[in-house]
N, C-alpha and C positions, 0 to 999 in steps of 0.2 A: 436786648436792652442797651441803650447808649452810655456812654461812662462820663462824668466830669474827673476831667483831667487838671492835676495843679502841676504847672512846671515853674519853680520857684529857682532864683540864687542871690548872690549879693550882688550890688548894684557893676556893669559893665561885663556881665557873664552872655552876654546876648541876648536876651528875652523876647525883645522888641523885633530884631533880627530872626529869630527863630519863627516865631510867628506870622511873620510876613511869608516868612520862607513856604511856612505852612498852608498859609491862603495861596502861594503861590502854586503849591503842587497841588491844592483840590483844583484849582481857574483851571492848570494845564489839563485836569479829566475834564472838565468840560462841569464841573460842578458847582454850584452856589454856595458861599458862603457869605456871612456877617462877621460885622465888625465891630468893637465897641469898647469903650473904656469911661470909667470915673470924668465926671464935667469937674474933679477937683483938682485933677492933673491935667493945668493951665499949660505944660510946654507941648509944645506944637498943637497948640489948640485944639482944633479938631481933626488933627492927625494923631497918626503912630506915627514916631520918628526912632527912626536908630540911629545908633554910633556911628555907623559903617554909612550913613548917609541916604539911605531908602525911606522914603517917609510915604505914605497912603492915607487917607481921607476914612475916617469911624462912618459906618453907616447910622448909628447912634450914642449919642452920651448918656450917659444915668447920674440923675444926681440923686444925692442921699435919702430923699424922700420915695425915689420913685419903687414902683415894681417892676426890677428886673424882667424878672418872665412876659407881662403885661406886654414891654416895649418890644423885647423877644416875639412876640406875637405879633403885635402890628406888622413890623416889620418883615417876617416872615410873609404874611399876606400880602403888601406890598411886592415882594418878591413873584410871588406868583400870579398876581394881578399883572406886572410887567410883562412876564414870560408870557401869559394868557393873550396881552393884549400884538405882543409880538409873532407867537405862533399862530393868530387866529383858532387855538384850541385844539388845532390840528394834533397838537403832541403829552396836549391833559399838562397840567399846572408841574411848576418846577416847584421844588424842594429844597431847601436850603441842608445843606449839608454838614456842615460845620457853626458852631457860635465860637467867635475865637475872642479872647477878652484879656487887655492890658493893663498892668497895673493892678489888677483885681487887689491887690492890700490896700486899697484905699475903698472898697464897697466896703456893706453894710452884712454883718451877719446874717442878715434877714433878706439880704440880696445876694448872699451868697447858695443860700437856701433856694432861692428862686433859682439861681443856676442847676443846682442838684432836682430842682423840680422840671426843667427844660430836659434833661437828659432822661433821667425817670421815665417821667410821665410823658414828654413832646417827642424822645425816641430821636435827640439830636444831639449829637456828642458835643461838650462844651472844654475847650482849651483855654484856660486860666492863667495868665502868666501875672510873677509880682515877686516881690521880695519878703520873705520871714519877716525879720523884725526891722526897728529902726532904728538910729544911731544910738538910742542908749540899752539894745542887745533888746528891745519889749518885742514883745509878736506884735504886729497889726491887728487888730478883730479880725478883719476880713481875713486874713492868712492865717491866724489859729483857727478859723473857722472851716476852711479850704481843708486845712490838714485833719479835723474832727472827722469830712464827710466825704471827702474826692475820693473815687475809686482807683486813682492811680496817683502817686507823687514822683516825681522828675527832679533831680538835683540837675541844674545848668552850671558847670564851676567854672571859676575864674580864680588869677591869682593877684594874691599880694604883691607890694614891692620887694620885697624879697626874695619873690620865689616858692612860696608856698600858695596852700589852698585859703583861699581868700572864703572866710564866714563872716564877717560885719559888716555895716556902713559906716564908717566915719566920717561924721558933718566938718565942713569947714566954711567959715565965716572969713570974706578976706582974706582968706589964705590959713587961715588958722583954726585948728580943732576947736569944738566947742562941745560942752558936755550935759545944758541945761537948754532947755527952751521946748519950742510945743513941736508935739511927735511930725504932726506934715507940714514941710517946709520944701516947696518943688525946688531943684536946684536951677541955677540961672547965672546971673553975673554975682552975686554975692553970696549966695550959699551954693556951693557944690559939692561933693561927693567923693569918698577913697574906699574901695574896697581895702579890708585889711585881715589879717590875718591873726587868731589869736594873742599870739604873743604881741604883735604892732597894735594891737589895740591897746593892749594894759601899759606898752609903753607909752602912748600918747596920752590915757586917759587918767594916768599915775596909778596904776592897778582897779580900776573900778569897774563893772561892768554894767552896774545903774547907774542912773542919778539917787 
């Protein structure tokens, strides 16, 4: 049986990078894989983009209404239609090997579900990447949900500016922390993003760890 995998850290731990890394070593066996993230996380549109500059093209987006597994499915046959129409059938239908998924803290519980049902039941291991919570320390749905049912969990760590192990997101607006407002906010020219470290959290936040 295949596993759903969650590899989770705070934001600039590599996710994005890792991932890629990962479709990269199934291509080099000569293997098929998918691609896919939330239609919510508007940066690099319909790409994966990393830090380190490597960006790739989602073979699908999901947006919040959909059924994960459903589009998992097209797409998969898609795959093998291609392979078919390419080997003349000479080598029987290709197989998708991997579903690799970014940002997963932005799905839906209920499409989280669906990935644990693609791995289950479809017999195709599913690698989840995203971050725990959001700048005021909440889980995402989709990330407590990841952590309810994944059969494996992966800390990805990064550090704070200090020098310790970096656990939060701290939002900044303009330059400047901010402590209220709504949980997804992609970062961009005016919100962006600091990994921080417990103690640099409390001092930014004046000791709070909610709103």
């Amino acid at each position: 049986m295949a596993k759903l995998y969650f590899r989770y850290g705070a934001m600039n731990s590599g996710k994005s990078t890792a991932l890629l890394q990962a479709a990269y070593n199934y291509e080099e066996r000569g293997q098929h894989v998918l691609l896919a993230k939330p239609r919510i996380d508007t940066k690099g549109a319909g790409q994966i983009s990393s830090r380190l500059g490597m960006t790739r093209p989602v073979d699908f987006l999901i947006d919040a209404a959909d059924d994960a597994r459903g589009l998992f499915a097209e797409h998969q046959a898609r795959v093998r239609y291609t392979h078919d129409e390419l080997t003349g059938l000479s080598r029987g239908p290709a197989e998708v090997a991997c579903l690799l998924v970014d940002e997963a803290q932005f799905l839906t519980p209920a499409q989280i579900d669906d990935l644990f049902r693609v791995a289950v039941l479809d017999d195709v291991p599913v690698m989840a990447y995203g971050i725990r919570g959001d700048f005021l320390t909440r889980a995402f749905p989709g990330s407590r949900r990841l952590l309810e049912v994944a059969h494996t969990l992966e800390e990805l760590k990064t550090i704070c500016r200090c020098g310790r192990k970096a656990l939060f997101n701290g939002r900044l607006v303009d330059g400047h922390f901010v402590f209220d407002g709504d949980q997804v906010a992609i970062d961009g020219q005016e919100v962006t993003y600091e990994s921080l470290c417990g103690e640099c959290y409390l001092r930014e936040s004046g000791g709070r760890l909610s709103s």
